[in-house]
N, C-alpha and C positions, 0 to 999 in steps of 0.2 A: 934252324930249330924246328922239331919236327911237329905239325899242328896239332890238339888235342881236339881228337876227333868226338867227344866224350859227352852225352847227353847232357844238361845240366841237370841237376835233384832237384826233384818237385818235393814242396813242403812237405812234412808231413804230417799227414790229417792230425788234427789236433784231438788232444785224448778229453773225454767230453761226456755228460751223463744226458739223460732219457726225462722227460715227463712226458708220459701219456694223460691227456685228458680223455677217460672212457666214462664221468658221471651222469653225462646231458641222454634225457628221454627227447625223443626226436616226437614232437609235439604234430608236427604234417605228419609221421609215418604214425599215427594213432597211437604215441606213448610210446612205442615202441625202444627196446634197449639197446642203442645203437652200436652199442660191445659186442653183443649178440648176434649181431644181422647177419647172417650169413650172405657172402656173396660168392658168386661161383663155387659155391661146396666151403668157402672159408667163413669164419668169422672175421669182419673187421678186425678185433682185437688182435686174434691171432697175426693178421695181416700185419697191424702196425709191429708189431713186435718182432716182424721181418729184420726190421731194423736194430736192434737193439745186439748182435755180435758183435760190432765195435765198441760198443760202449763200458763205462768202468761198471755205471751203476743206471738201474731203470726202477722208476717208480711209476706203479699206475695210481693215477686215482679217482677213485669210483669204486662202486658197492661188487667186485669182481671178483672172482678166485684168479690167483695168480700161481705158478709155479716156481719153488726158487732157481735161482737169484733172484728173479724180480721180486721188487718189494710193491707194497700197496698201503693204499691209503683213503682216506673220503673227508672232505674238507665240511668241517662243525661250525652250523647246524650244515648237514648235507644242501643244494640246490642254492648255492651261493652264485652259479654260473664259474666259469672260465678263468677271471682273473684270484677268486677264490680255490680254486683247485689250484692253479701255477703255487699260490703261493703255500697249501697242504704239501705239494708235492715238491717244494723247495726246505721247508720245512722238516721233512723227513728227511732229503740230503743231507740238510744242514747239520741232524743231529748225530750225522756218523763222521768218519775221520777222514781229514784231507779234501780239498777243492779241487778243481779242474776248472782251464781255464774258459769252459764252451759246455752252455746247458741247453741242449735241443728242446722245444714243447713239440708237438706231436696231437692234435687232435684226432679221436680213435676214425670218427669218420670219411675217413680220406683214403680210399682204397688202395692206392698207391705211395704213401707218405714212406714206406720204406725207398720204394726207389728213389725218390729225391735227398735220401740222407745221404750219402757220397759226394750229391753235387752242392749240399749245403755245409760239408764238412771242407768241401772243397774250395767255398766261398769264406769260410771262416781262415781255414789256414793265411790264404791270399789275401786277407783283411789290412788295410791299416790298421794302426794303433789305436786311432778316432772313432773306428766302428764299432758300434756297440751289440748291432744285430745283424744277422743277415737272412733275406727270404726271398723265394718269388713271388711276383707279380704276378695275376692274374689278368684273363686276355683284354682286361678294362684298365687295366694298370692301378689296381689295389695291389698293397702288398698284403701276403699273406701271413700274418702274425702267429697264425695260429697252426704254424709248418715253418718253422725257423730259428735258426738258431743266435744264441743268447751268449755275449759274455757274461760271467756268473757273478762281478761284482757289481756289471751295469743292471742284471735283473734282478739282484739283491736292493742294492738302493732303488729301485724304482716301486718295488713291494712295499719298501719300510715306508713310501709314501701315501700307501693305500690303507695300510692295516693288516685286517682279515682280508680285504678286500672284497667281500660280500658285497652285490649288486654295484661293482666297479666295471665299468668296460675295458675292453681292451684298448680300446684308442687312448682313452686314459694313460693308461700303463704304461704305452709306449710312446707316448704325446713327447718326452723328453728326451728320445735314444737317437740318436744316430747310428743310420743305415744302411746298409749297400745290400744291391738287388743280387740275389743267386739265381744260375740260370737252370733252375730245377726246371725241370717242364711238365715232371706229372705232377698236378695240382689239378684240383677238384672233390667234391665232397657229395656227401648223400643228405640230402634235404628232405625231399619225400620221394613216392614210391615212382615216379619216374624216372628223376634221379636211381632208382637202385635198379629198375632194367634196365636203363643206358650201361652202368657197369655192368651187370650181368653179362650182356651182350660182348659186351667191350672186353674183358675177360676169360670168357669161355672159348 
């Protein structure tokens, strides 16, 4: 019998929607609108939404212009933090048709967070059943919550636990999900303005 020489099929990336978090004022970079920042001639924003070709559906939220398809939003009253945005911007998914089974979040300040969407879609496909989330670690071994992606009825019931979620952490949030690490490797984020010439550098 003649051998099948024949690669095996890799999953296929799982079909999966977008939340950008772009409402947070970067409080070290002096208020600053970290949507706005331009790095290397980009904006953040822009950058993150790098990522959003594979996607069904992208919602940002925060006080932004957006171009369609994306949609936008701002979590009432605004400056609820992170885990109040996820849930504005699950909320607006929610209110159009059809689920998918994989909700990426996306924090805007992560100059690279599109090139890790591939390897985090790539971590989702190869999921167990068990796994609720998946993200990288960063080089202290946190995981990174806030660049990971989400099955959509493990981050729906974890929301309905919070509320609004206004002044909820993220630890909170995800205190209940199980995890698998994705081996993204661009992670990091802009804090203040050291942080934005290290990327500067690092990108030009």
């Amino acid at each position: 019998m003649p051998s099948d020489d024949r690669a095996p099929q890799r999953p296929a990336r799982p079909e999966h929607d977008i939340i950008v978090l772009a409402g947070g004022r970067g409080s070290r970079l002096g208020g600053m609108d970290k949507a706005a920042l331009e790095v290397a001639g980009r904006r953040l924003l822009d950058r993150v939404l790098d990522s959003a070709a594979a996607a069904r559906r992208v919602v940002v939220v925060g006080p932004v212009a957006v171009v369609e398809p994306v949609l936008q939003t701002v979590e009432e009253p605004p400056g609820g933090g992170p885990v109040a945005g996820i849930a504005a911007g699950m909320m607006t998914l929610g209110a159009l048709p059809g689920t998918v089974a994989w909700t990426l979040v996306l924090a805007v300040d992560q100059p690279q967070a599109a090139a890790a969407v591939p390897d985090l879609l790539e971590a989702a496909a190869h999921a167990g059943s068990h796994v609720e989330m998946v993200c990288p670690q960063d080089t202290t071994g946190h995981p990174q919550w806030l660049l990971a992606a989400y099955r959509t009825t493990a981050l729906v019931s974890a929301l309905d636990r919070v509320g609004t979620g206004h002044g909820t952490s993220v630890r909170r949030l995800v205190a209940d999900l199980s995890w698998a690490p994705a081996s993204a490797a661009h992670v990091g984020d802009i804090d203040t303005w050291e942080d934005h010439a290290a990327w500067q550098a690092r990108l030009e």
